[in-house]
C-alpha positions in Angstrom: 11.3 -33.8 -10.9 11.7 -33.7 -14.7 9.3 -36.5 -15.3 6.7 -34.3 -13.4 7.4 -31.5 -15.6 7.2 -33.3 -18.8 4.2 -34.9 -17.6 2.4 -31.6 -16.6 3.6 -29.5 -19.5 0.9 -30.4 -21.9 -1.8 -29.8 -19.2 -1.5 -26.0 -18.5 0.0 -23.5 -16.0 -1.6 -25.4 -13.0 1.2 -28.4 -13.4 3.7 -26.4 -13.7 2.8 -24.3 -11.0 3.1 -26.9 -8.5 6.5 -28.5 -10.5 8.0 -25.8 -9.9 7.2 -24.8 -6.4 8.3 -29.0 -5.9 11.2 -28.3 -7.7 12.8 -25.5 -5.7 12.0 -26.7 -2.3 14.0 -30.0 -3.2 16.8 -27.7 -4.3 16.7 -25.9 -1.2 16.4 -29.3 0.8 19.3 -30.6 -1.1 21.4 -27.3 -0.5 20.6 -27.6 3.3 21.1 -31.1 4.3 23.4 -32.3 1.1 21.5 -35.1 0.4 19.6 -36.1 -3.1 17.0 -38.6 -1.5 14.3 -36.3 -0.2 12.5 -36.3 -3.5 12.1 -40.5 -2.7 10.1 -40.2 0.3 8.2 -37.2 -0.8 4.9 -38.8 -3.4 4.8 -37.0 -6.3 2.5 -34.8 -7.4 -0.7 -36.1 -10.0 -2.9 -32.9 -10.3 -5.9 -34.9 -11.6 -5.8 -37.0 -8.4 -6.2 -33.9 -6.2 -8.3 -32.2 -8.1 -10.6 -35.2 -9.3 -13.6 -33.5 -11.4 -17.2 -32.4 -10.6 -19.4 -35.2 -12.1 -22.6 -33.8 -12.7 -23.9 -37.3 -14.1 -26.0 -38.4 -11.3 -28.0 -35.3 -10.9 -28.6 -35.0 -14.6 -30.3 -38.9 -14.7 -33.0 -37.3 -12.9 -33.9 -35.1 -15.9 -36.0 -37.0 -18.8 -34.0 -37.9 -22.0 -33.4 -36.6 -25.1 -32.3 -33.3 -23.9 -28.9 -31.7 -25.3 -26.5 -31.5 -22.5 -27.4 -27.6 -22.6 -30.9 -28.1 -21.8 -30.1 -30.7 -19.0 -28.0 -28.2 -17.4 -30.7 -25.9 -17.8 -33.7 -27.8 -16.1 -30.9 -29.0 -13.5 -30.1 -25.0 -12.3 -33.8 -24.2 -12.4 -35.0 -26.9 -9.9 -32.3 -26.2 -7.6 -32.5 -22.5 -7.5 -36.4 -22.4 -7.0 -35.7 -25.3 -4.1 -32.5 -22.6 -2.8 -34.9 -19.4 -3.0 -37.7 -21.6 -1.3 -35.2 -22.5 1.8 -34.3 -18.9 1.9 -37.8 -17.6 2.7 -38.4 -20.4 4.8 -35.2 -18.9 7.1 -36.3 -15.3 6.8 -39.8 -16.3 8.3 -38.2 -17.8 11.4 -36.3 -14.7 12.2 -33.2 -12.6 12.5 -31.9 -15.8 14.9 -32.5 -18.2 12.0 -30.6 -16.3 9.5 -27.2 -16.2 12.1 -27.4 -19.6 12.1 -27.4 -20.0 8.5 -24.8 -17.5 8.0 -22.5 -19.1 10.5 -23.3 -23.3 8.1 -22.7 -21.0 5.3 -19.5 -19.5 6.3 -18.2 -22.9 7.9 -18.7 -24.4 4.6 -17.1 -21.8 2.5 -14.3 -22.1 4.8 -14.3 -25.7 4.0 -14.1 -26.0 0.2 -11.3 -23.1 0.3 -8.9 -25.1 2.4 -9.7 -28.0 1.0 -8.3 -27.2 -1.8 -5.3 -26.6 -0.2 -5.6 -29.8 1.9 -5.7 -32.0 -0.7 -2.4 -30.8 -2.1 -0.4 -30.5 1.2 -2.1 -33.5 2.3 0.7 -35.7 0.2 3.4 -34.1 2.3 2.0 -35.3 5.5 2.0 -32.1 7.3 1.9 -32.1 11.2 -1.4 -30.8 12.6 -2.5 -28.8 9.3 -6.2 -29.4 9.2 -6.2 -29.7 12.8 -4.3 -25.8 13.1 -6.8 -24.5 10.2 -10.2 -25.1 12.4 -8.3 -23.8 15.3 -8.0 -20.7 13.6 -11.3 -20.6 11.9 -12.2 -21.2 15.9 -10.2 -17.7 17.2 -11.4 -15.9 14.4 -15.4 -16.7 15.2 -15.2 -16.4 19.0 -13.5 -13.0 18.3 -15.8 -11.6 15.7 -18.8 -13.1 17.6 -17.7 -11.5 21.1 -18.0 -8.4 19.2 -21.4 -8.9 17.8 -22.4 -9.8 21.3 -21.3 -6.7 23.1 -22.8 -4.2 20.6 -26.0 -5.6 20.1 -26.6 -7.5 23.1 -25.6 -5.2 25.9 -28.4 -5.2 27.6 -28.1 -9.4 28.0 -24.7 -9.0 29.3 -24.7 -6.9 31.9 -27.3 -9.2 33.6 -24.8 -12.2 33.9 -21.6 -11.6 35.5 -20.0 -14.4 33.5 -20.7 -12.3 30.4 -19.2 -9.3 31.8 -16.0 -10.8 32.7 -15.7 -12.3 28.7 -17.1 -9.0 27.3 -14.6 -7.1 29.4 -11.2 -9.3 28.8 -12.9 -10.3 25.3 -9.8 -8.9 22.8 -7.0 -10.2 25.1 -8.9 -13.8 25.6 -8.9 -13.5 21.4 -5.5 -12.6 21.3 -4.3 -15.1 23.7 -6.3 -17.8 22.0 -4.6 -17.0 18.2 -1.3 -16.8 19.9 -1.7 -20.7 21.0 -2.0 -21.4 17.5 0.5 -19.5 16.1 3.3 -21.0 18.8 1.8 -24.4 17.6 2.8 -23.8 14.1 6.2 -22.8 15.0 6.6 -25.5 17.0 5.7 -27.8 14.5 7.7 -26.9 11.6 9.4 -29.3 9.5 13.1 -29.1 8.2 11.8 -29.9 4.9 8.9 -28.5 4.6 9.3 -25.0 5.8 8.1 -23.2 2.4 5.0 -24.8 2.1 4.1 -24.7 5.3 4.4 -21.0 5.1 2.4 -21.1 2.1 -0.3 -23.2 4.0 -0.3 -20.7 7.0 -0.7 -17.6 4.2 -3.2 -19.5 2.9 -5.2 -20.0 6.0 -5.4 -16.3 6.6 -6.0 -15.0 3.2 -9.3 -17.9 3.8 -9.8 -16.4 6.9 -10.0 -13.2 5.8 -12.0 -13.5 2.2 -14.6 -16.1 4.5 -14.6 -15.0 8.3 -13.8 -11.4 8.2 -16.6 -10.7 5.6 -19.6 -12.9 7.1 -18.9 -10.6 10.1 -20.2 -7.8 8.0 -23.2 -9.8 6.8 -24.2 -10.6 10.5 -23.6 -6.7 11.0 -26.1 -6.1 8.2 -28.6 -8.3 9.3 -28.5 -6.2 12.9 -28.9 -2.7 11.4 -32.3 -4.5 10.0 -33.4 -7.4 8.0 -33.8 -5.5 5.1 -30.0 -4.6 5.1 -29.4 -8.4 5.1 -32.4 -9.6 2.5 -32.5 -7.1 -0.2 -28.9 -7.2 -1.2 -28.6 -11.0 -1.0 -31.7 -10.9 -3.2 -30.6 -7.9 -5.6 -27.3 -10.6 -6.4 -30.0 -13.7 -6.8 -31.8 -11.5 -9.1 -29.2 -10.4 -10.8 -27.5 -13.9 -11.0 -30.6 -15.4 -12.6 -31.4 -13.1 -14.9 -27.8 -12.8 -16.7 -28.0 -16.4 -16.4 -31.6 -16.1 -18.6 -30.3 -13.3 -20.8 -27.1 -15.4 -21.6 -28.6 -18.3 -22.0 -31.3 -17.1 -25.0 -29.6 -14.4 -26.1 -26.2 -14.4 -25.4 -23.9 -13.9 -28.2 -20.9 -11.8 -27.5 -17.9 -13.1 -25.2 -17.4 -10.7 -21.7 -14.5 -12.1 -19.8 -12.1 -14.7 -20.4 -12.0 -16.0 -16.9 -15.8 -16.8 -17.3 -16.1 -18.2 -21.1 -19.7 -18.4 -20.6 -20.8 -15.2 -19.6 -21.6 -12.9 -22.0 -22.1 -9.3 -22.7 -26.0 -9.6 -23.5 -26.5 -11.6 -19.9 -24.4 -8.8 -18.3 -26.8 -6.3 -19.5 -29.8 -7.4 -19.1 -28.7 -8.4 -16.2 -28.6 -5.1 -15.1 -31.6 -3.7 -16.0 -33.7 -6.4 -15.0 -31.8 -5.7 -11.2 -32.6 -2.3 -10.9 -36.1 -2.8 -11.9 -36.3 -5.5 -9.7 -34.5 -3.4 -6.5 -36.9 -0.4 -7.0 -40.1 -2.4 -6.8 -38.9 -4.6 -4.3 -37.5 -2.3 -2.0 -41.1 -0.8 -1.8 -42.3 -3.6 -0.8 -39.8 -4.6 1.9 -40.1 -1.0 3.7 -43.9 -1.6 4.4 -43.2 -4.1 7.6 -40.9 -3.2 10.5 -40.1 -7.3 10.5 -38.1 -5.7 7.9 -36.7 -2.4 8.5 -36.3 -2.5 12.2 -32.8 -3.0 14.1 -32.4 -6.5 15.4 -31.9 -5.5 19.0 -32.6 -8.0 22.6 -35.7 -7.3 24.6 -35.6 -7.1 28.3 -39.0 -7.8 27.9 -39.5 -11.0 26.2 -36.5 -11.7 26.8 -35.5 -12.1 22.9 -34.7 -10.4 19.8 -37.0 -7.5 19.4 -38.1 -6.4 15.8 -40.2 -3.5 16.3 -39.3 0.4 16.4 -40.2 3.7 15.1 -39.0 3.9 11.5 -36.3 6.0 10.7 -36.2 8.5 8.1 -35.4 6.7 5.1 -38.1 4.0 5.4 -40.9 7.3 5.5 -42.1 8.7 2.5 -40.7 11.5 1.3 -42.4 14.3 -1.7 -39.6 14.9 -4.4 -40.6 17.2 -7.2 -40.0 15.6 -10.4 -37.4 17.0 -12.7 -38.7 19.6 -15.5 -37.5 17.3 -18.2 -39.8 15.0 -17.3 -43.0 16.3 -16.1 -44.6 17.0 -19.7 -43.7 12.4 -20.0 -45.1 11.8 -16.9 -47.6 14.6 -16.5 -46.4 14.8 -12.7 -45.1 17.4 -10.3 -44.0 16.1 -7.4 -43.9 12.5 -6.6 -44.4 10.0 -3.4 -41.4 7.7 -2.7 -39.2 6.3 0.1 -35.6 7.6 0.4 -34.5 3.9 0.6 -36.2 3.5 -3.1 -33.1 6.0 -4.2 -30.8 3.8 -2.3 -31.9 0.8 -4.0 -30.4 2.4 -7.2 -27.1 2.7 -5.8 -27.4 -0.6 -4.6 -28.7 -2.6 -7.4 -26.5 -0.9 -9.7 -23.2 -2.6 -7.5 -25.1 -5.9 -7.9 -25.3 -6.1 -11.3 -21.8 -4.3 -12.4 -19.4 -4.6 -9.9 -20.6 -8.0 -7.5 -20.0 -10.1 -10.4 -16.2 -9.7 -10.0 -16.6 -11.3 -6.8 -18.2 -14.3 -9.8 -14.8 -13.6 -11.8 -12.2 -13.7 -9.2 -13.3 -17.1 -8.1 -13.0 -18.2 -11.6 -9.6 -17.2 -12.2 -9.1 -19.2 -9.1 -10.3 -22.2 -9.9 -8.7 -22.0 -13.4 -5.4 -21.4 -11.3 -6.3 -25.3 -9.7 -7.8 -26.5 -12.8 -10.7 -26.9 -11.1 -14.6 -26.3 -12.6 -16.0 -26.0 -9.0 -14.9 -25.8 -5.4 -17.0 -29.0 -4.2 -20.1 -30.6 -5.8 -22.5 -29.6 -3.1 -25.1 -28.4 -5.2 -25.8 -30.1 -8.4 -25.5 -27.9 -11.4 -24.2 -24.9 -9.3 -20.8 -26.2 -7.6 -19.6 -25.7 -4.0 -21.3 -23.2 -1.8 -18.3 -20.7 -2.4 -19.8 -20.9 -6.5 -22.8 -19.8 -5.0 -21.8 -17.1 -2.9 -18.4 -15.8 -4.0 -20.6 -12.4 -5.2 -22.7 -12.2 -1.9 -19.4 -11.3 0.0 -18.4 -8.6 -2.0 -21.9 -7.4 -1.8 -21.9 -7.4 2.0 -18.8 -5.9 2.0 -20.3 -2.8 0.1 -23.8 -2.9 2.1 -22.2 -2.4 5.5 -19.5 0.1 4.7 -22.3 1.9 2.7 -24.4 1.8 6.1 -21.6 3.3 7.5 -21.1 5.7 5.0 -24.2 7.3 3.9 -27.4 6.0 6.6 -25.9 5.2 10.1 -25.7 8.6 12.0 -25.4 8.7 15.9 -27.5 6.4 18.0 -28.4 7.4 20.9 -29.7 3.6 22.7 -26.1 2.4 21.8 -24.7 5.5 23.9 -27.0 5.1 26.9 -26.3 1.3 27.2 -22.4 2.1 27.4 -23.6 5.3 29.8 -25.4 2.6 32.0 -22.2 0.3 31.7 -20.1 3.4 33.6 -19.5 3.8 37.2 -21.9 5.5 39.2 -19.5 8.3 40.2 -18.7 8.7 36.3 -22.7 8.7 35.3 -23.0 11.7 37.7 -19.9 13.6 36.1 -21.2 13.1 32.8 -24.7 13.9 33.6 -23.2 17.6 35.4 -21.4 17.7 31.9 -24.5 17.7 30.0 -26.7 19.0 31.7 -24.7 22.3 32.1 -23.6 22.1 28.3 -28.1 22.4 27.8 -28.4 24.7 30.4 -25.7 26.7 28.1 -27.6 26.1 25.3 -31.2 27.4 26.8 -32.1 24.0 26.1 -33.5 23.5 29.7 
């Protein structure tokens, strides 16, 4: 175990990280079993093996010569975010459907990278079942999270197929029952000498599990309440993500954070101005088409996703009179906008100045590995996780901002779970209201 420590002290905290963590699970071993040769059938650990780095050369022969390194990196971002952004509205013109889909790929390949990471490390230890446990999880966690989606938005659908029902109904105990087969598996299959880091592998599964799984939930969630819940904050982080890339890139001079040593304070800024521009003009445009704006919700009719509805009261113009400040500048009183053009604010503003942690906590992550990027999916961006550490954090905000400040009672959710009652409860609740209006002088 010393020669690993000598041989990682001159690389940084990674090596020593995972020396030590060797170190005192031997000891432990040792104590337990009073034997010194578990260290000879256990490989020894070579972090540059694991953790082999992102070449970049292949992509960056595609771009003509005599270019710095800088440049190359430049015109290599460029292509592949104008070919990303033309994919994007490709999916948004096939639908609300489309866009699961992708979420789910997305998600799965997050999911991925993340435990790769941590495959590649406990792979040399030869634990029993560990990738094969990790999926199963990933598995539980989608059928629950899904089962859920299904029954609020697709009532309507279930209560025609008995099948359904019967899932629907026993859905959280089937869940349950389904998570604790996996979690007997793992106790069943844990090894003498490997206890601790299996432990650490099983943490590590459901910190993944909940960063990946548990947020793309929320997405799917978004995209429900209306494509425009789903579109404009993945774009407001695009937007933002491109232009503090801009900013930094001509004008950045000033160091921001020292988990990201190439973002700077310039790129942050004008980062932020150039979102919140960008939100408040976009956002007009978005509110103009009910493809947009409306809940995704299953049609009994065409038997699919239905897209169109009256609009509620945030997507209808509203008069506001212009502050007194600022009617002599703008030589106006009052002033035509939509309430969501005053949500874009709030939203644009979290894209530009609080998303980006999302950015720097995957740094200090990969920095933690000695990693640059979590796969080398995407040439001159990384791993899909490089691309979308931000857009998590920003779905995270969207939805509970839905929930706190634009979702209010809804009264096509309360009938369907009316309609899903008995018929001897209906009539008791109907007596209930109709004698709570009749109170009223409401009828």
């Amino acid at each position: 175990m010393s020669e690993i420590r000598r041989r990682g002290g001159g690389e940084g905290g990674g090596k020593e990280l995972y020396s030590d963590l060797y170190s005192r699970d031997k000891d432990i071993d040792v104590r337990l079993e009073g034997k010194g040769d578990a260290d000879s059938r256990r490989p020894k650990l070579d972090i540059k093996e694991i953790f082999p780095a992102v070449d970049d050369t292949t992509a960056q022969k595609k771009i003509p010569s005599g270019l710095s390194a800088r440049w190359k990196n430049w015109w290599i971002r460029g292509l592949l975010t104008i070919t990303m952004i033309t994919l994007f509205f490709l999916f948004i013109y096939f639908g609300p459907l489309t866009l699961l889909i992708l979420i789910t790929s997305i998600q799965i390949k997050c999911f991925y990278e993340i435990i790769n990471i941590g495959y590649k490390v406990y792979h040399s230890y030869e634990l029993p079942l560990f990738r094969t446990l990790n999926w199963y999880f990933l598995l539980c966690s989608n059928y629950f999270f899904y089962g859920e989606t299904v029954t609020d938005y697709f009532f309507t659908l279930v209560q025609k197929e008995e099948p359904l029902q019967i899932l629907i109904r026993y859905h959280r105990f089937i869940s349950f029952t389904l998570y604790l087969s996996g979690f007997c598996m793992f106790v069943i299959r844990l090894v003498k000498k490997h206890y601790r880091l299996q432990f650490y592998m099983f943490a590590w599964t459901h910190v993944t599990l909940l960063i990946i799984v548990a947020q793309s939930h929320l997405v799917i969630q978004n995209l429900f309440e209306g494509m425009i819940w789903f579109i404009f904050p993945v774009s407001l982080v695009i937007c933002n993500d491109i232009m503090s890339y801009i900013c930094g890139f001509f004008f950045g001079r000033t160091p921001l954070i020292e988990l990201s040593p190439k973002k700077t304070w310039e790129g942050f800024i004008g980062g932020f101005f150039t979102t919140v521009m960008f939100g408040f003009i976009m956002s007009c445009l978005l509110v103009q088409y009910y493809y947009f704006i409306c809940p995704v919700e299953y049609s009994n009719e065409t038997f699919g996703v239905n897209v169109n509805c009256q609009p509620s009261e945030i997507f209808q113009q509203h008069e506001y009179h212009v502050p007194y400040v600022l009617q002599d500048l703008l030589g106006w009183k009052t002033i035509l906008l939509y309430p969501f053009q005053m949500h874009s604010v709030a939203l644009s503003v979290f894209a530009s100045l609080i998303a980006p942690f999302g950015g720097f906590f995957a740094s200090g992550f990969k920095r933690a590995f000695k990693i640059k990027d979590f796969a080398d999916t995407i040439p001159g961006h990384g791993g899909i996780v490089d691309r979308f550490d931000c857009q998590y954090l920003m779905a995270t905000f969207v939805h509970v901002y839905i929930a706190s400040f634009i979702r209010g009672p809804n009264p096509s959710k309360l009938l369907q779970q009316l309609l899903a009652l008995q018929p001897e409860q209906q009539l008791l609740v109907y007596s209930a209201l109709k004698s709570q209006l009749e109170d009223r002088g409401l009828i």
